[in-house]
N, C-alpha and C positions, 0 to 999 in steps of 0.2 A: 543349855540342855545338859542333863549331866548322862552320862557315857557311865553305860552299866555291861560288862562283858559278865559273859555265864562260865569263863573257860578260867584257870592259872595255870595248868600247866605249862609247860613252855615244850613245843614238839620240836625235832630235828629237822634239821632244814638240811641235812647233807645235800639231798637229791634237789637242792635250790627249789623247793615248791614244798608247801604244806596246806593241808583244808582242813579246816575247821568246822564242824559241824553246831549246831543252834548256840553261835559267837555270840550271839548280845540275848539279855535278858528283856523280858517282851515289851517291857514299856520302852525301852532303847529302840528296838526293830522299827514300834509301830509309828514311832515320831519321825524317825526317817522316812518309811515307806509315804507314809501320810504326806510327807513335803514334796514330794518329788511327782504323786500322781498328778497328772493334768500339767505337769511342766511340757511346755512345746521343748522340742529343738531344731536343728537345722540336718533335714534328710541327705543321707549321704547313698550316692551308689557309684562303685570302683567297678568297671565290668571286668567281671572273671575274680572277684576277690571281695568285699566288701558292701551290703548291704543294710541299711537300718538307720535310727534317727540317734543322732546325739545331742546332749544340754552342755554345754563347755562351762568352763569356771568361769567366767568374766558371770554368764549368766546363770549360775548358782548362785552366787553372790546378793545377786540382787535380787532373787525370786525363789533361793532355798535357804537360807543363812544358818539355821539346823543343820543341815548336811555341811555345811562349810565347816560348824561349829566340830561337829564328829570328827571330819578329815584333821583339823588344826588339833582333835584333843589330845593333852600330854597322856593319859590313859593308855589309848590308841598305840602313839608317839613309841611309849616306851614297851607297848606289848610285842612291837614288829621289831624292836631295836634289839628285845629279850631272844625273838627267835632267829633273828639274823647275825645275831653275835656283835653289832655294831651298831653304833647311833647311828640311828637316822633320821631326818627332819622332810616337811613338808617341801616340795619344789615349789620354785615362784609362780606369783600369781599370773605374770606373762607365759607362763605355760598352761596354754589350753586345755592339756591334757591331764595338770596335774588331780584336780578334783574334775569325773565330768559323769554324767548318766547317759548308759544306752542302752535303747531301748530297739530290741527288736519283735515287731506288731504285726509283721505281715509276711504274706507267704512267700520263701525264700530269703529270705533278712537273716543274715551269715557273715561271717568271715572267717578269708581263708590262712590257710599257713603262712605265719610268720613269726617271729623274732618280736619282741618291744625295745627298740635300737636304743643306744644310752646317748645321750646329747649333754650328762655332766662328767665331773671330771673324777665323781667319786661312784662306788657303786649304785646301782638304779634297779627299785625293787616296783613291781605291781600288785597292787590290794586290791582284791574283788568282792563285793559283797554283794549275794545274791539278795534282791526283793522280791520280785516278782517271777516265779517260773510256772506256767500253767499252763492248760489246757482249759480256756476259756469258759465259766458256769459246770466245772468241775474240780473234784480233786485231786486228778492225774498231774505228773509232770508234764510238761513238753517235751517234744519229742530231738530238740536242740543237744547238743551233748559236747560240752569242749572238753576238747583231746587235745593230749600231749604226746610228744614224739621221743620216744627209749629206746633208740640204737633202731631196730626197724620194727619195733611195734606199737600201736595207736594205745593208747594208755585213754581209759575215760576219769574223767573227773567230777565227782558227781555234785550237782550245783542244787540244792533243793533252796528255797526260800530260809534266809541266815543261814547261807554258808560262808565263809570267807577264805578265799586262795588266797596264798601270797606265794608269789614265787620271783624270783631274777631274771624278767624276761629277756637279756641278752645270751643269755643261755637256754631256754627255755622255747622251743618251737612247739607252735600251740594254734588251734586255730576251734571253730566252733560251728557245728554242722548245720545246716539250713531247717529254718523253722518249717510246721507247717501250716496247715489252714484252719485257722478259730486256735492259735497258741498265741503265747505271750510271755516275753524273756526280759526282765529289766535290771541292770545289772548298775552298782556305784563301783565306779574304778577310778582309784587313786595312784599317784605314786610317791613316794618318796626316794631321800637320796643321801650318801654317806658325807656327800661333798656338792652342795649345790650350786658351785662356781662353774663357771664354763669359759670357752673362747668364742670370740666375734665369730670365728666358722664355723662353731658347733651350733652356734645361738641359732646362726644363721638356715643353718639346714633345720635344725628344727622348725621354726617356722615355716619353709619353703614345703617340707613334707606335712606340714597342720593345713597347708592352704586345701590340700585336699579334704577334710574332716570342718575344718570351720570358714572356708573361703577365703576370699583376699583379707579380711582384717585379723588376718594370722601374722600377717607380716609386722603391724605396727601397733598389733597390742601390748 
């Protein structure tokens, strides 16, 4: 697939976060969009924190490889390196989290305030790229809204279909407000990383805290 972006400018990333509004030009969007409808994944519910279905990378891989293909392209690679100020590369494949789609479809399907904790040993950024934000057999948005937290006021972020966040989530407290009834929020989040090396105990917590988002074969993938 060849990776068409609509944007060159390069925005400031001071405030570790930037959005990008209609990021990819329309043949790019719709190859990705197209791969991913009708992907099942494995429903996740955290009580008091986390709701909705995700697809992890082992199964992208085998059932998106378009989306794989975007995540891994140097395009991509070098656009987030431009506005981070630093290379950055794709995280391993034994991270679940590094290419994964979620999708939230039903009422209530959220998550709450947190951090995206770094498990490498170089800086850890999160790419968002909106596909799907709607209000189901119309052309509203949904009514979901992710918010970031500035000293003590809720910041919105406005996510329409192709937008793209990148931000530094170990600094960035963010979280995304609960859907409602007949919406629909699907969202490809990647990460990348300055230094994708780690230790046994970083490795290791990673995984222990995936086991919640993709089960027990978070430990030994």
């Amino acid at each position: 697939m060849q990776v068409e972006l609509s944007h060159e400018d390069i925005p400031a990333f001071n405030s570790k976060l930037v959005a990008i509004d209609s990021f990819l030009r329309g043949g790019t969007f719709q190859i990705l969009l197209d791969s991913v409808l009708g992907v099942a994944g494995k429903r996740v519910h955290i009580a008091g924190h986390k709701r909705g279905e995700t697809v992890a990378y082992e199964q992208l891989c085998r059932l998106a490889p378009r989306v794989i293909g975007f995540y891994r392209s140097p395009l991509l690679q070098n656009c987030i390196s431009a506005i981070v100020g630093e290379a950055v590369y794709p995280t391993p494949v034994r991270d679940q989290n590094s290419c994964s789609i979620l999708v939230y479809g039903l009422p209530n399907d959220r998550i709450g305030w947190h951090y995206d904790h770094n498990f490498y040993n170089g800086r850890h950024f999160t790419a968002l790229l909106s596909l799907v934000n709607e209000f189901v057999g119309t052309t509203e948005l949904s009514s979901a809204r992710l918010l970031v937290r500035k000293g003590r006021n809720e910041v919105v972020v406005p996510t329409p279909p192709n937008t793209f966040v990148l931000f530094e989530g170990a600094y960035v407290l963010h979280r995304v407000t609960p859907l409602a009834n007949g919406e629909r929020r699907i969202i490809l989040s990647m990460t990348y990383c300055t230094d994708v090396q780690t230790t046994r105990l970083k490795d290791l917590q990673r995984r222990v805290k995936d086991i919640a988002y993709f089960g027990l074969r978070a430990l030994w993938v």
